[in-house]
N, C-alpha and C positions, 0 to 999 in steps of 0.2 A: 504494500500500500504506500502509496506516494506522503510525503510530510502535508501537501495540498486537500489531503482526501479525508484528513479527520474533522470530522462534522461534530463533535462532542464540544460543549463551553467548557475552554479551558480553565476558565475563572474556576467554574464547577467542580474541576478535572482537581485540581490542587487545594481549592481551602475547602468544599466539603467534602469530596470522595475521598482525596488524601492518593498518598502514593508509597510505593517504596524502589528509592533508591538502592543499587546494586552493585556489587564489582567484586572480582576475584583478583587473588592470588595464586596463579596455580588451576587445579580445581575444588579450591577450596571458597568460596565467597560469604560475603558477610548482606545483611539490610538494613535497609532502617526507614521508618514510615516518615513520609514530610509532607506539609503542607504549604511550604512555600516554593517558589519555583514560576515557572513560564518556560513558553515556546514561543519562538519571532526569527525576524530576523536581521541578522548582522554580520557585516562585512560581506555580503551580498550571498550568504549562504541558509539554506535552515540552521536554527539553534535552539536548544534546551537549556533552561538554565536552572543552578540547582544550589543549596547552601547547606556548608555543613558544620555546624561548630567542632571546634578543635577537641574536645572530650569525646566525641564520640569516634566508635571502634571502625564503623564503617569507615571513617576518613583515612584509615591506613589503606582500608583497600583500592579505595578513590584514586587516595596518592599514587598506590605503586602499581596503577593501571591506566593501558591507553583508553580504555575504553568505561564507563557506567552506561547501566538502564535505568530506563524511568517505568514503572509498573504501576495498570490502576487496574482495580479490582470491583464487583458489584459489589453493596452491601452487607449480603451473605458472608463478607469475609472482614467485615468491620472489627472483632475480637480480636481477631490476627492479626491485622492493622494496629490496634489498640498494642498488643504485648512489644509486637515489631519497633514500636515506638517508647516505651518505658521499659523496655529491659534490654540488658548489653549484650554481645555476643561474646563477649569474655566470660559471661556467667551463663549462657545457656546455647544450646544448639541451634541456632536460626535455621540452618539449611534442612532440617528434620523437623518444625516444629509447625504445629497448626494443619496438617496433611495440605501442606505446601509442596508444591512437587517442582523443586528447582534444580535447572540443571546450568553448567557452564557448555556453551556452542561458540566454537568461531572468535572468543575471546571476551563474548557477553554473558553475560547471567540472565534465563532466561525461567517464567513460572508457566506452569501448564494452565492454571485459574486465572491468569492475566486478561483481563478483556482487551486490554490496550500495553505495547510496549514500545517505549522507544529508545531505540540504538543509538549509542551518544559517542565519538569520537571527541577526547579531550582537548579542545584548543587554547584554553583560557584558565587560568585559575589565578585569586590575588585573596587575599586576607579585609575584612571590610573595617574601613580604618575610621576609629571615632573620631576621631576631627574632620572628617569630611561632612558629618551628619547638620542637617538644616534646621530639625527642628526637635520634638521630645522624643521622637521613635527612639534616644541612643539610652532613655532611662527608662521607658516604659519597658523594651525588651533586651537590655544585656543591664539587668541589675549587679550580675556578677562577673561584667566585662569581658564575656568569654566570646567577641565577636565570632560572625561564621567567617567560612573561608567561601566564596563565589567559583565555581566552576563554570563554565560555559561550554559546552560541548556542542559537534554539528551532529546535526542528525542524519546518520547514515543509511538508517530504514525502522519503519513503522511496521508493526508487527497486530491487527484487528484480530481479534479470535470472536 
């Protein structure tokens, strides 16, 4: 499916359906559920954009890959979203957990329950710096100044189930 051909709001797609972010090491891969994020474009290409703060486990695997997915899921799998998102993979098995059926293809991390995936080749990543901030956002959400790190990836293929 072409990046042109998803007909879903993405507003929708990320603050209420939610998502999870992916990537391996190996074939080993980590998650983690987000709600912030976007798809556009820039530098005259499709793009995904994604944030990770620096505690969390997923961002090793981010780091040390060309590649993250963006996965969204129906309803049905809101729980698993829910754990995906408050608890680490240092303390529990993501890739076995919630009868997720995840595998690694082609250098992506890919879920069988996905209704929507998108393949992200890493172009871009920078740390988001407080002194750039305009207005309260920098106290409302980093009480504990743990800024995200911005990834920008292009999007290499959309994947509808």
């Amino acid at each position: 499916m072409r990046v042109e051909d998803i007909k879903t709001n993405v507003f929708e797609m990320f603050n209420k359906d939610w998502c999870l972010i992916a990537a391996n090491k190996g074939n080993h891969f980590n998650m983690m559920t987000a709600s912030w994020g976007g798809l556009g474009i820039l530098w005259n290409r499709p793009v995904a954009t994604i944030y990770i703060r620096p505690q969390r486990y997923t961002k090793e695997f981010v780091d040390d890959s060309d590649y993250f997915t963006i996965s969204f899921f129906d309803q049905t799998h809101r729980d698993m979203l829910n754990v995906m998102g408050s608890k680490s993979g240092r303390d529990i098995n993501k890739e076995n957990y919630g009868g997720l059926h995840g595998r690694v293809q082609d250098g992506f991390v890919c879920f069988d329950e996905a209704l929507l995936t998108v393949k992200c080749r890493k172009i871009y990543q920078d740390s988001i710096k407080p002194e750039k901030f305009l207005d309260e956002t920098i106290g409302k959400h980093y009480p504990l100044e743990d800024y995200h790190d911005m990834y920008i990836g292009e999007i290499v293929e959309v994947i509808e189930q």
